[in-house]
C-alpha angles and dihedrals in degrees: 000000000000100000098103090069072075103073086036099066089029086072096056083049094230123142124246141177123205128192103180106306095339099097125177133198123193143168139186112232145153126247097244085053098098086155083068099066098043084058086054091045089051101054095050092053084053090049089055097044085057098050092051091053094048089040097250125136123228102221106223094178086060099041105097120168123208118203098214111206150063108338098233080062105044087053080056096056096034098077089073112072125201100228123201123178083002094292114117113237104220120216103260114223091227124008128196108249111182089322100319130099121230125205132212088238081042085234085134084216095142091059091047084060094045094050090041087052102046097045100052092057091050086048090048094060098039087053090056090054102031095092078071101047133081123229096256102048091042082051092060098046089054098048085048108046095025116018096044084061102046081054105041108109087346089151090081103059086067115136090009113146121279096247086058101051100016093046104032111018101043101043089063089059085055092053090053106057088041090062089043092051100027091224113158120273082244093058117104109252097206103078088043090054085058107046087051088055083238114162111214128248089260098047095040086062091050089043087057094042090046089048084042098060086039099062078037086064106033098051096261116109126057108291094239083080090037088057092054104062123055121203109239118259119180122211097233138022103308131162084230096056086089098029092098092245126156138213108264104209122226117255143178101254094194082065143050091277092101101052093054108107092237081068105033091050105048089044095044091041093051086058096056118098112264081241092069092035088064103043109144098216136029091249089054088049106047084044093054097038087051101044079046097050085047104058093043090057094048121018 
């Protein structure tokens, strides 16, 4: 029912991304790029239009729009404000996207605090039942209610500063597997971790990026991801040329460049063994890059 908002924004050739009814347009512009904008203002005229006609309502209250990018840019393109129904749509500081909360610096610290807060609830209740409980039930509890949000969307954490992953994000696992174990809060984690074949916060992004760039080039994943990392070829007789290697771009480290996942995966995937590169199955390669990535974080 709502594909033909397709071919409309097509027209305006603006992207666009749509999950059920929850559709997104975006562009990449310059502040001085006021055409731009207008491109974005029309489409949305022609959107409502065909919502009227298909008796559908644009809901002006839920349509936020986020300026990404360096924030002496983004005062520059703020001034001028996408209108609909004659009510001006501010730019929001941090919108919902899917379950996880972007930011205007793309930090994604606002997230890391929502996942922080809500974790720690879940953890308080489980510790005030878990003298009932057996292992393997509080186990459960814990991978349900903790570990499937520190995992959820991890990928894009990747390359987020150390204070972010190492100081929030991991000490939530730790919390987690003190209150699973029921060690003291003095006792060293590591070695917990590791007996509970727990792969920490760090190692787990790079675990989802790595599985990522696999179903990528194996025909797997969306080819949008596919699109965004190139097998190396050498120009002349080289060992590498069957290793399963691919190209790493150049970026612009002192930028976003090297979070982006056409970076991360091709740099994370070089640095695999030749034996995981090659798994024949997805099994065989979730189990080799695991057994890999374990023994990395604690040997």
């Amino acid at each position: 029912y709502m594909l033909p908002l397709g071919n409309i924004i097509r027209n305006h050739s603006v992207n666009f991304h749509c999950y059920a009814d929850d559709t997104q347009l975006y562009l990449s512009i310059k502040p001085d790029e006021i055409n731009h904008q207008n491109k974005i203002q029309d489409c949305l005229k022609d959107l409502k239009t065909w919502m009227t006609l298909n008796f559908l309502m644009l809901n002006t209250t839920k349509t936020e729009v986020i300026v990404l990018g360096p924030k002496n840019l983004r005062n520059k393109l703020s001034k001028d404000k996408l209108t609909m129904d004659g009510i001006n749509l501010a730019s929001s500081e941090t919108v919902r996207n899917l379950g996880v909360i972007f930011d205007q610096d793309l930090s994604f610290n606002a997230h890391i605090k929502s996942i922080s807060r809500t974790a720690f609830f879940h953890l308080r209740n489980i510790a005030k039942i878990r003298h009932i409980l057996p292992q393997n039930d509080a186990e459960k509890l814990i991978h349900a209610f903790v570990t499937s949000r520190l995992d959820y969307c991890n990928s894009l954490l990747s390359g987020c500063t150390k204070k972010s992953v190492k100081s929030q994000l991991q000490l939530i696992q730790n919390a987690a597997a003190r209150v699973l174990t029921r060690v003291r809060k003095r006792d060293h984690i590591t070695p917990v971790l590791a007996a509970l074949h727990w792969l920490p916060i760090e190692h787990r992004i790079s675990f989802k990026i790595l599985l990522l760039a696999y179903k990528a080039l194996n025909g797997q994943a969306p080819s949008y991801l596919k699109e965004l990392i190139i097998p190396y070829c050498p120009t002349r007789a080289l060992r590498s040329k069957n290793a399963g290697l691919l190209v790493v771009p150049r970026v612009s480290k002192s930028t976003m460049g090297a979070r982006a996942f056409s970076y991360q995966a091709p740099h994370l995937w070089n640095q695999l063994p030749v034996c995981v590169r090659a798994a024949d199955t997805l099994s065989v390669f979730k189990s080799a890059l695991k057994t890999f990535l374990f023994d990395k974080a604690y040997s």
